[in-house]
N, C-alpha and C positions, 0 to 999 in steps of 0.2 A: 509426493505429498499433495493432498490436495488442498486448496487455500481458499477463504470464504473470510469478507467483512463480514461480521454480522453487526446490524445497527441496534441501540439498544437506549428504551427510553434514557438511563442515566448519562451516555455518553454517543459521543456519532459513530461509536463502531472500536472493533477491535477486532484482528487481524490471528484468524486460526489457522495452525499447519496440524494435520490428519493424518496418523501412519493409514497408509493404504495396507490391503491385503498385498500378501506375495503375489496368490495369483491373479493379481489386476492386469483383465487386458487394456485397455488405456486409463491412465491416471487423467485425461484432460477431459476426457468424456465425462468422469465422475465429477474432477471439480464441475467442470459445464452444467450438469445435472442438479450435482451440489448447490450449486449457485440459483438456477431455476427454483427449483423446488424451496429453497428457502425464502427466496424473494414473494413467493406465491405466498406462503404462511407468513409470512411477516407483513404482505398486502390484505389478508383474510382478518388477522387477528388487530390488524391496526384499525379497521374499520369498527371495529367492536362488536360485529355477531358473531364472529368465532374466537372459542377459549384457546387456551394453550392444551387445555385437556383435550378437546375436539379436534385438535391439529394432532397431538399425536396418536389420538384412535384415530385417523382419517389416512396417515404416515403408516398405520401397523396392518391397515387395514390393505393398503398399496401394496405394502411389500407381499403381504401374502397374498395375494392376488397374483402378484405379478413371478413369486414364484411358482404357483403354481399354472401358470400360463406357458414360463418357463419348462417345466418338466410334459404339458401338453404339445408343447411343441416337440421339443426331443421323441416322445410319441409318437410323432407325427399323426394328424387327425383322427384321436383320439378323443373321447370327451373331455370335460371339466372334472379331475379328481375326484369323484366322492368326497375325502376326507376334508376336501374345500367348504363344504356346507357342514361340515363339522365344529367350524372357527370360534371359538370363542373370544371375542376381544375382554381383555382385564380392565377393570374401571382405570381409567388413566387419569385418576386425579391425583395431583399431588401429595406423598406420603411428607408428614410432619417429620424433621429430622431428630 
């Protein structure tokens, strides 16, 4: 499981456990990651130029990126997918519950 403080204006944090996927080749590498990548959005949005919205297009925007970087390499040098310039990011503003 991977495990992350996350720190949060109301309180100094609270303590998350994350099913990993089965096929996770390391669960430490992901928290490691985990933790990085949160720490950077949570230093981005504390300064107050970036939203929470802009954090997670900027998150949706990585992952697919980086899948498709993934599948270029399995290619082995091969271009940038086509269907990569296809992406459409979704407005990532918060929907009203």
């Amino acid at each position: 499981m991977a495990q992350h403080t996350l720190a949060t204006h109301a309180a100094a944090g609270f303590d998350l456990e994350l099913p990993l996927h089965p096929a996770t080749d390391n669960a430490e590498s992901v928290a490691r990651l985990l933790h990085r990548v949160l720490g950077i959005v949570d230093e981005l949005c504390a300064q107050g130029d970036t939203t929470n919205a802009d954090a997670v297009q900027a998150l949706d925007l990585a992952i697919a990126l980086r899948l498709a970087i993934g599948e270029a390499d399995e290619q082995a040098h091969t271009a940038t997918p086509p269907r990569l310039l296809e992406i459409a990011v979704a407005d990532a503003t918060p929907r009203a519950a």
